[in-house]
N, CA, C and O atoms as CSV, one atom per row, in Angstrom:
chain,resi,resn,atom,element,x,y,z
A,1,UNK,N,N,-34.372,-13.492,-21.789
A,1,UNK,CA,C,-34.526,-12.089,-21.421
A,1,UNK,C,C,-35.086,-11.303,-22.614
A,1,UNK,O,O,-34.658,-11.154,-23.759
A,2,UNK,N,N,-36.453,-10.731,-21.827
A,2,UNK,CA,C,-36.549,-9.691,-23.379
A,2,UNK,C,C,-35.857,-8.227,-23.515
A,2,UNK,O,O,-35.591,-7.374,-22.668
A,3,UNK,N,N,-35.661,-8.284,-25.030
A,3,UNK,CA,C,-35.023,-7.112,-25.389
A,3,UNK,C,C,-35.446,-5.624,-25.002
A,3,UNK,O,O,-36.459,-5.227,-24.427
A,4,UNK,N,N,-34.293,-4.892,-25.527
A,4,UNK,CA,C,-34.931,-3.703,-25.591
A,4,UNK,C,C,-36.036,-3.320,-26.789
A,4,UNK,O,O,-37.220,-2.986,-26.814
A,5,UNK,N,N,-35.230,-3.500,-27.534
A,5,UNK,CA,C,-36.619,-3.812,-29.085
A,5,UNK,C,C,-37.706,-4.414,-28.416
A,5,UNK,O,O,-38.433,-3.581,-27.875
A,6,UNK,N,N,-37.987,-5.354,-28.303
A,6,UNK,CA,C,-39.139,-6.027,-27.537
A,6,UNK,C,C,-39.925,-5.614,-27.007
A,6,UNK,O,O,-41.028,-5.674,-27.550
A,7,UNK,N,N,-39.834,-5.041,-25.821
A,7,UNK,CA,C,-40.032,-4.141,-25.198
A,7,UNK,C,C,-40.966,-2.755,-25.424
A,7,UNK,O,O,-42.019,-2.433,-24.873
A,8,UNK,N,N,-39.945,-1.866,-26.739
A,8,UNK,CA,C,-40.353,-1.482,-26.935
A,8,UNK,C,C,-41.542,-1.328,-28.270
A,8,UNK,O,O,-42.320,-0.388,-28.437
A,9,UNK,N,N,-41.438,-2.170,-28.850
A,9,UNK,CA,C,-42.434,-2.528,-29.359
A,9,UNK,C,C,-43.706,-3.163,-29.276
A,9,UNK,O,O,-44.713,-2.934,-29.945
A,10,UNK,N,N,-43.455,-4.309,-28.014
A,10,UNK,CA,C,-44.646,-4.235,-27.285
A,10,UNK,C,C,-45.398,-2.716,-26.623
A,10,UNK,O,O,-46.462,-2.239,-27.019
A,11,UNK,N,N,-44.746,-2.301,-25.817
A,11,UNK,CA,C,-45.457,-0.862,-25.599
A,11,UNK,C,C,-46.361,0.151,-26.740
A,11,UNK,O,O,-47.490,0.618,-26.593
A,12,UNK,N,N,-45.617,0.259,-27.658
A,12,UNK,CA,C,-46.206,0.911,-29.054
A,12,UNK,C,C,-47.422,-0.026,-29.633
A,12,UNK,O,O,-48.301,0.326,-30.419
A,13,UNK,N,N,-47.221,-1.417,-28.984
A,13,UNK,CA,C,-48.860,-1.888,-29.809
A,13,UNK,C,C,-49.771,-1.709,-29.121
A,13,UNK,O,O,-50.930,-1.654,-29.533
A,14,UNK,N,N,-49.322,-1.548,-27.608
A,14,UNK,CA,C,-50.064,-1.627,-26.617
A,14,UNK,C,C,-51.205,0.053,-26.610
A,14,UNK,O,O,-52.358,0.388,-26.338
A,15,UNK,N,N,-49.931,0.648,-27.098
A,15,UNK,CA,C,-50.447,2.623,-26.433
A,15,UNK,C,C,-51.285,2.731,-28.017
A,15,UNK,O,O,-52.324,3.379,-28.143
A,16,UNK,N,N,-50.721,2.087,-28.994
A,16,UNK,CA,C,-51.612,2.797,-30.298
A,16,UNK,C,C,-52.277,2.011,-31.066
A,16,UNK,O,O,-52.875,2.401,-32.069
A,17,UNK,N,N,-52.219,0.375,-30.516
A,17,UNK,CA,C,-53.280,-0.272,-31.119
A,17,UNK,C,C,-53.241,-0.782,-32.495
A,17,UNK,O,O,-54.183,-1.345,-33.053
A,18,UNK,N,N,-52.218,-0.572,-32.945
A,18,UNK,CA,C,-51.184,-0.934,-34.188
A,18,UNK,C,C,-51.044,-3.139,-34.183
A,18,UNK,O,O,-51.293,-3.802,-33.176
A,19,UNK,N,N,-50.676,-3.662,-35.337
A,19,UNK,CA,C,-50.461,-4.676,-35.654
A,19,UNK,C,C,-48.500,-4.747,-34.946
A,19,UNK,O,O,-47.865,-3.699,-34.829
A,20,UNK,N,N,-48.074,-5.689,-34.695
A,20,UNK,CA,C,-46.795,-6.086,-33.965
A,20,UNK,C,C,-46.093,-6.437,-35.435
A,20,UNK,O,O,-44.874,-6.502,-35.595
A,21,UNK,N,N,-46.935,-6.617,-36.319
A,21,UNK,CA,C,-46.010,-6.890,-37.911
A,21,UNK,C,C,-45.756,-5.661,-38.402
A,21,UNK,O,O,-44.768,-5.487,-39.116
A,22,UNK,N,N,-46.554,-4.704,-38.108
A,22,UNK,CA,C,-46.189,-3.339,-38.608
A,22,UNK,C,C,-45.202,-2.495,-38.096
A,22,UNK,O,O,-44.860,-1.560,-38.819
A,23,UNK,N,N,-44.483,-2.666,-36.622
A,23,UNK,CA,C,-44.001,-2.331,-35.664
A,23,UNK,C,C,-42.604,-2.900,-36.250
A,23,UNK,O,O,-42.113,-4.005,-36.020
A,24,UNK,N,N,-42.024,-1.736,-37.170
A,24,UNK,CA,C,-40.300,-2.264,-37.369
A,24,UNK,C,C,-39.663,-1.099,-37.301
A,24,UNK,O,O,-40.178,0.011,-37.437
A,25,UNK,N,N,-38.601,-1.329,-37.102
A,25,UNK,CA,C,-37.560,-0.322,-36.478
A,25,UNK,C,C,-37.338,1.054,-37.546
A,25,UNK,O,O,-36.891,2.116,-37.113
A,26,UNK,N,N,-37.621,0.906,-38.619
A,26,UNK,CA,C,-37.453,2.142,-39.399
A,26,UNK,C,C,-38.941,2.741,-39.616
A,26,UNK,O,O,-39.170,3.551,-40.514
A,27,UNK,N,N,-39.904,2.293,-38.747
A,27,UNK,CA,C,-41.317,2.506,-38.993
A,27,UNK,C,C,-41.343,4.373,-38.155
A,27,UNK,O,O,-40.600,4.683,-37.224
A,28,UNK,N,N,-42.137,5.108,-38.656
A,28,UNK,CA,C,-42.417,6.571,-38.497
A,28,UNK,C,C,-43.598,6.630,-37.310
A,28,UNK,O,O,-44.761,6.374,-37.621
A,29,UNK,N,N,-43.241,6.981,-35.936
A,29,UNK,CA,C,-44.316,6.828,-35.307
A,29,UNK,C,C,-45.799,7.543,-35.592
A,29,UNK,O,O,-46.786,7.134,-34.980
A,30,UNK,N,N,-45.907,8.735,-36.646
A,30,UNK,CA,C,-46.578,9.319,-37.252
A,30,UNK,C,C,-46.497,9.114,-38.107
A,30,UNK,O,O,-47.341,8.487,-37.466
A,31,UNK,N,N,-46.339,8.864,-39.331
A,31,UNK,CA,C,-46.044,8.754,-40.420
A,31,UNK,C,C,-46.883,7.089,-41.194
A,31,UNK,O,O,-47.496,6.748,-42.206
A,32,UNK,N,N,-46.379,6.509,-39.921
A,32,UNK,CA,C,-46.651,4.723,-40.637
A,32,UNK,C,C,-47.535,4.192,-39.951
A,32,UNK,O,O,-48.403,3.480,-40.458
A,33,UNK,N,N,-47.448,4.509,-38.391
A,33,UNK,CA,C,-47.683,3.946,-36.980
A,33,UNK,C,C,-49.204,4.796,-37.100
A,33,UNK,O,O,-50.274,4.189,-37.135
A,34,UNK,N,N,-49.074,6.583,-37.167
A,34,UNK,CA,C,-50.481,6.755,-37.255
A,34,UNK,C,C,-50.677,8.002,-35.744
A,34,UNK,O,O,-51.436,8.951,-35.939
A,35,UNK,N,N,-50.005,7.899,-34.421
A,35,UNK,CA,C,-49.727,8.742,-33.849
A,35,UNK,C,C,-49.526,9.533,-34.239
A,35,UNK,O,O,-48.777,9.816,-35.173
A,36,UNK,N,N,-50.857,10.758,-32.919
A,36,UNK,CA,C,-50.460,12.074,-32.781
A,36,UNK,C,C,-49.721,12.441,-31.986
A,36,UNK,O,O,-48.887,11.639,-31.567
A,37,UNK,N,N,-49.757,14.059,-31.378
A,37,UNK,CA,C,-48.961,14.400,-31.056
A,37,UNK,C,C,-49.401,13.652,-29.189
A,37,UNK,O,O,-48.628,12.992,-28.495
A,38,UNK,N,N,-50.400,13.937,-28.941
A,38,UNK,CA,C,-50.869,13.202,-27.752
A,38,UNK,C,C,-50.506,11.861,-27.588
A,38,UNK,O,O,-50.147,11.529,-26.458
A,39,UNK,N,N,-50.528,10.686,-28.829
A,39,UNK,CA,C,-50.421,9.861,-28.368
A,39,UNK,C,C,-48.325,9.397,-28.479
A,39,UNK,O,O,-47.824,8.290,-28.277
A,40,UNK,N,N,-47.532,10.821,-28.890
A,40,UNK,CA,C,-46.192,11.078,-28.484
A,40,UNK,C,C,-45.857,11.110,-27.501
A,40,UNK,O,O,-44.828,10.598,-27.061
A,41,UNK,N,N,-47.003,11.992,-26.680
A,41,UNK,CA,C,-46.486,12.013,-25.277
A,41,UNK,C,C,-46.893,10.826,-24.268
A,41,UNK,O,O,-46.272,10.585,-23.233
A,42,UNK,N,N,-48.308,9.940,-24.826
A,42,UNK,CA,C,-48.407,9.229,-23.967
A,42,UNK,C,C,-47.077,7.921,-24.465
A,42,UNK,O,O,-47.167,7.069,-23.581
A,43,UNK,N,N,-46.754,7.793,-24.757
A,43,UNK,CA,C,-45.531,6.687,-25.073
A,43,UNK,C,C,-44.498,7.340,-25.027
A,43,UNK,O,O,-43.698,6.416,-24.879
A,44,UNK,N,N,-43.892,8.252,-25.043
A,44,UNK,CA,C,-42.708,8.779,-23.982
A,44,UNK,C,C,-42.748,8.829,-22.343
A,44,UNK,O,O,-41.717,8.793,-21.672
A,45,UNK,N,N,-44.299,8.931,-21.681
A,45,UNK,CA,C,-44.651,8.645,-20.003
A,45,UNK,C,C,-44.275,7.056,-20.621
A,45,UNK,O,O,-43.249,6.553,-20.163
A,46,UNK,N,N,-44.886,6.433,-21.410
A,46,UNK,CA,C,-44.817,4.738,-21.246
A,46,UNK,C,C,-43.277,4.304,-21.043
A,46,UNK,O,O,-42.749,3.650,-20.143
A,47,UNK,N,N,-42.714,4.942,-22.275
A,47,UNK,CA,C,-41.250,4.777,-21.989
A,47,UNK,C,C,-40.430,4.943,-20.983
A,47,UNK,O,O,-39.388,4.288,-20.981
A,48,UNK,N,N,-40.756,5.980,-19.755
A,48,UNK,CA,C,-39.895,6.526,-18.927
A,48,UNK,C,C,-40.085,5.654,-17.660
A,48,UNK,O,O,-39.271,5.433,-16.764
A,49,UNK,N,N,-41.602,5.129,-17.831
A,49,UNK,CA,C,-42.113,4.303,-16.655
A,49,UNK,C,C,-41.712,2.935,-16.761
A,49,UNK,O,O,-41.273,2.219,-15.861
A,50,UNK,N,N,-41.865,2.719,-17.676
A,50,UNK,CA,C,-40.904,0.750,-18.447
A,50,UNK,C,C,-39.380,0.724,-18.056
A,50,UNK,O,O,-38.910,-0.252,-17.472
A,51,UNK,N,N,-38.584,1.874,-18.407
A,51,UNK,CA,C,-37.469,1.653,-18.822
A,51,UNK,C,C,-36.782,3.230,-17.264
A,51,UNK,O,O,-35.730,3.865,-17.340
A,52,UNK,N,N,-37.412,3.298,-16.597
A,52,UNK,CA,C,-36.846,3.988,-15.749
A,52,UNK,C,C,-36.018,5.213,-15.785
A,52,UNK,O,O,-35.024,5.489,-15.114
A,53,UNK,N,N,-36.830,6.122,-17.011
A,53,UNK,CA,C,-35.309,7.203,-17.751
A,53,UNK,C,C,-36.818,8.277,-17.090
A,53,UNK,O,O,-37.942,8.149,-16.604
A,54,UNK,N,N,-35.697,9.448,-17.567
A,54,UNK,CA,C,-36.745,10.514,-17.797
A,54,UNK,C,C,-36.304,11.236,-19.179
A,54,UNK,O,O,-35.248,11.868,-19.180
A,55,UNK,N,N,-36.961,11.169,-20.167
A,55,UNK,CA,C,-36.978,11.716,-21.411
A,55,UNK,C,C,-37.256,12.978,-21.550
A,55,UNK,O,O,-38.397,13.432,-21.460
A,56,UNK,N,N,-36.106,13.728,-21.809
A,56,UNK,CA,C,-36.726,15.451,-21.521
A,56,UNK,C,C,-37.477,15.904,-22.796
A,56,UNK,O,O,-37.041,15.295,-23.773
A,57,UNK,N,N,-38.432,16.745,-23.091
A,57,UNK,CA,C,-38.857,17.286,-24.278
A,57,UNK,C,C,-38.187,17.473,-25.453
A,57,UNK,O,O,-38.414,16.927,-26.533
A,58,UNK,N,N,-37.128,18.487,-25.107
A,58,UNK,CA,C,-36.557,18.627,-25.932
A,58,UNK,C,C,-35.353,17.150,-27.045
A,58,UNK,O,O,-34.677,17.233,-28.070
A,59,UNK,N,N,-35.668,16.035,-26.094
A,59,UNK,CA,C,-35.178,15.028,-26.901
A,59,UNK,C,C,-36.366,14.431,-27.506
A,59,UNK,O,O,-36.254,14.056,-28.673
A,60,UNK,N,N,-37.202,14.318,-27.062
A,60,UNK,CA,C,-38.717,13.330,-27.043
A,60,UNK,C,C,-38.974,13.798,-28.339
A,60,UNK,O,O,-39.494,13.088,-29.199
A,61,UNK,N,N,-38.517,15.364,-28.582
A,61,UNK,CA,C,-38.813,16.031,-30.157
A,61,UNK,C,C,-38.299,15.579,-30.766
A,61,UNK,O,O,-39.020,15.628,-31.763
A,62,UNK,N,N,-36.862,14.710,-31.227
A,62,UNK,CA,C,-36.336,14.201,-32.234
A,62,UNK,C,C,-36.188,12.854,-32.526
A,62,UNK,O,O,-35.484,12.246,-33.333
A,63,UNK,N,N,-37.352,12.377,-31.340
A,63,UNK,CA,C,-37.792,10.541,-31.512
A,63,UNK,C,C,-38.508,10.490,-32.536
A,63,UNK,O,O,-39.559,10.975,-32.116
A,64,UNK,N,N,-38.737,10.136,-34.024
A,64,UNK,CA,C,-39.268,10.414,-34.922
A,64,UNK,C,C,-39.831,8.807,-35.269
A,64,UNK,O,O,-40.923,8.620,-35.804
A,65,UNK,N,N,-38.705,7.454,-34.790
A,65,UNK,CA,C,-38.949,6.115,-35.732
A,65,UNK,C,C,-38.750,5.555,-34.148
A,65,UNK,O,O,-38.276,6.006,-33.105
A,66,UNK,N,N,-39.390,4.310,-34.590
A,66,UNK,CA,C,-39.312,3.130,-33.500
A,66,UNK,C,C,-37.835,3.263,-32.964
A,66,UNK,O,O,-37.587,3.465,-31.775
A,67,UNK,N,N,-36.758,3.117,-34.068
A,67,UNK,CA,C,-35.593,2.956,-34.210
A,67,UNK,C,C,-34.794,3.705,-33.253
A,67,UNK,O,O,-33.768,3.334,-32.681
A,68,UNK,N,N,-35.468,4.919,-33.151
A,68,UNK,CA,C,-34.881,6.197,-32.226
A,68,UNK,C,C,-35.362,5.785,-31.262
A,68,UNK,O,O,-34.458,5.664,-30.436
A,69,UNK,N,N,-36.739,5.340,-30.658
A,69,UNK,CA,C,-36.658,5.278,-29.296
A,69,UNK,C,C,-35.647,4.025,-28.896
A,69,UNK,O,O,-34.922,4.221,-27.921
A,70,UNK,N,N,-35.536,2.567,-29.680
A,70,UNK,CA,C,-34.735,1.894,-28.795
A,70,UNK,C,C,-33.496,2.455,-28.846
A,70,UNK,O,O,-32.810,2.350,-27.829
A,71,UNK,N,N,-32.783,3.357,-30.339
A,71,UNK,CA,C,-30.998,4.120,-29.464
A,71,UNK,C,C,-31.680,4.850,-28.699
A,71,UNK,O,O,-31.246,4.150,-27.783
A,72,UNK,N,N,-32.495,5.766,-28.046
A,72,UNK,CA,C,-32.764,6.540,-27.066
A,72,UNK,C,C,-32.283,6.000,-25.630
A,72,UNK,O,O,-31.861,6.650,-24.674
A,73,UNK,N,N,-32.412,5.070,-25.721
A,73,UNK,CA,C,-33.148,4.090,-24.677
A,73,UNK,C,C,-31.993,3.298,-24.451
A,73,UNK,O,O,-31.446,3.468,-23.362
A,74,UNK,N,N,-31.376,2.269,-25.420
A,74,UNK,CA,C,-29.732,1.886,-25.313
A,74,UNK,C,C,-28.936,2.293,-25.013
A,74,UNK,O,O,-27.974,1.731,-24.489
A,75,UNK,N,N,-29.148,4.003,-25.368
A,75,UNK,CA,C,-28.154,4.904,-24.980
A,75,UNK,C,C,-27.911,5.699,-23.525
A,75,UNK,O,O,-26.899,6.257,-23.100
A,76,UNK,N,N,-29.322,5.521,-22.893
A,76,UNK,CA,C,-29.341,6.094,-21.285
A,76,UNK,C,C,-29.471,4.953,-20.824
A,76,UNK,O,O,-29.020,4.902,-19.680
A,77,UNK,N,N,-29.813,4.161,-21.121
A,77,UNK,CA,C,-30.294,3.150,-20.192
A,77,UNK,C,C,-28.775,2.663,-18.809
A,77,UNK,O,O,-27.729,2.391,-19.398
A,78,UNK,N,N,-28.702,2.597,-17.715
A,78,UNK,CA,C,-27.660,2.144,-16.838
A,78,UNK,C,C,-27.057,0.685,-17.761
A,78,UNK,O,O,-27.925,-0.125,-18.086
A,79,UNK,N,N,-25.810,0.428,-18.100
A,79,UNK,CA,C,-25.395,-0.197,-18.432
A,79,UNK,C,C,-25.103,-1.350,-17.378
A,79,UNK,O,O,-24.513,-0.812,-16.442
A,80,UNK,N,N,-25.314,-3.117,-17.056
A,80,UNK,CA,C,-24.962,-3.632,-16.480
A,80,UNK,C,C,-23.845,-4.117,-15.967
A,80,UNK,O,O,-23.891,-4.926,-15.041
């Protein structure tokens, strides 16, 4: 089964075209990764559509590192 990490790190190479070695959990989606603010929002739609959430703005603002979207994401996600 793939992870949530997984997951979401596949998506992030996918939306920004980034190396999968560069893609680590304390990585800055602006900062390291290279995303703007556009390509914030298109990987928060990626996220909500993968992982079945709806990410409101006002949280989507304090997703700053890879790291944050998978607790984002661990943390709503329906528990099995």
């Amino acid at each position: 089964m793939v992870t949530t990490e997984e997951r979401v790190k596949n998506i992030i190479v996918d939306q920004l075209g980034v190396e999968k070695k560069d893609v680590k959990t304390n990585s800055s989606l602006i900062d390291d990764l290279g995303a703007d603010s556009l390509d914030i929002v298109e990987l928060v739609m990626a996220m909500e559509e993968e992982f079945g959430l709806e990410i409101p703005d006002e949280h989507a603002e304090k997703i700053k590192t890879v790291g944050d979207v998978i607790q984002y994401i661990d943390d709503k996600s329906p528990k099995a």
